[in-house]
N, C-alpha and C positions, 0 to 999 in steps of 0.2 A: 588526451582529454580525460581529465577523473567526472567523471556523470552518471548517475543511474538514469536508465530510461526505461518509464514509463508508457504502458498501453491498456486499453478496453473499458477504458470509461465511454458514457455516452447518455443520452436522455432513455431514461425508463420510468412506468407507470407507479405509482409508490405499490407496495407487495411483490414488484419484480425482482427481475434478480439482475446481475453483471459478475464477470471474473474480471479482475484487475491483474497484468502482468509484470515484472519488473525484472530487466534486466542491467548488464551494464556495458560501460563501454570499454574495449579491450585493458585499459588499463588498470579498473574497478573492478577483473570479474575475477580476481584470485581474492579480494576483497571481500567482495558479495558471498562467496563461497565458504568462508573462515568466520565472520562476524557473526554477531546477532544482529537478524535485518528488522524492519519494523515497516511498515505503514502508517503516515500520517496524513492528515488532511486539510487543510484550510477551505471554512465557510463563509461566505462574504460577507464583509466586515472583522470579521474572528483573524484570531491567531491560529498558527500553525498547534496542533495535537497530535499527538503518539493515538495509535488507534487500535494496532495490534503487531506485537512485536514473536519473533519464533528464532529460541538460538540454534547454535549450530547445529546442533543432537538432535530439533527438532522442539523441543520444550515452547509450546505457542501461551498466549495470554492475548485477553483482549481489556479494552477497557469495558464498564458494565453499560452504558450506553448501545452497545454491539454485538455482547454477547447472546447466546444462540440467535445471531443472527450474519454474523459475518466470522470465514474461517479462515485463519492466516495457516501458507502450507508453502515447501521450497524443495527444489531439484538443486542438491548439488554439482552434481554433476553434471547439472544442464544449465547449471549457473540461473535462476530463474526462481524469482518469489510469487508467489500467487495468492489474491485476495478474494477469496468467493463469497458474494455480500448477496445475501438473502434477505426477501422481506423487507426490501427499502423504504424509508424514510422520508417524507419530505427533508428532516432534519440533517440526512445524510447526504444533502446537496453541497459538493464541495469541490475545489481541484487535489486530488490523493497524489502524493508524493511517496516513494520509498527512501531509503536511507538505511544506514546501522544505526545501533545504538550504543553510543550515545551518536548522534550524527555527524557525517562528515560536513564542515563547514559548506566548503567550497564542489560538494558533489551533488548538490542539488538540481534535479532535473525539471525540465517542463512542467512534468505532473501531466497526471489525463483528469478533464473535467467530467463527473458525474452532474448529472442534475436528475431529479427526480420529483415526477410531475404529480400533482393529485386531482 
């Protein structure tokens, strides 16, 4: 099975916070560990977005939407991407997917849903 998966979304108050984790499935996770991974999100109605992307070496970027306010961070070795979203948003209500970049078609996972309340 090629899939990233997705966990630690959930409903929080807006200013709260959530860690987002992302792994993959055995045959994704020499994948995950070599690429540049990224975070994206879909908000209902909206298209899928790049949210925050971190290559191999560690090099992170967000889009400005999130910045100082969400921190994209990865364990290679532990095969594991991590989203530490602070300060949330109503606007930051979305189901968060991982991937590479540019993304794998066909490796799209669940996603864990955020929703964040005011």
């Amino acid at each position: 099975q090629l899939q990233f998966v997705e966990s630690g979304g959930g409903l929080v108050q807006a200013g709260g916070s959530l860690r987002l984790s992302c792994t993959a499935s055995a045959r994704m996770s020499s994948t995950l560990s070599v690429s540049t991974m990224a975070w994206y999100r879909r908000s209902p109605g909206g298209q899928r977005e790049l949210v925050a992307s971190i290559s191999r070496s560690g090099d992170a970027s967000q889009v400005d939407s999130v910045k100082g306010r969400f921190s994209i961070s990865r364990d290679n070795a532990k095969k594991l991407v991590n989203l530490q979203m602070d300060n949330l948003r109503d606007e930051d209500t979305a189901v968060y997917y991982c991937n590479t970049v540019p993304p794998f078609r066909n490796a799209w996972g669940q996603g864990t849903q955020v929703t964040v309340s005011t």
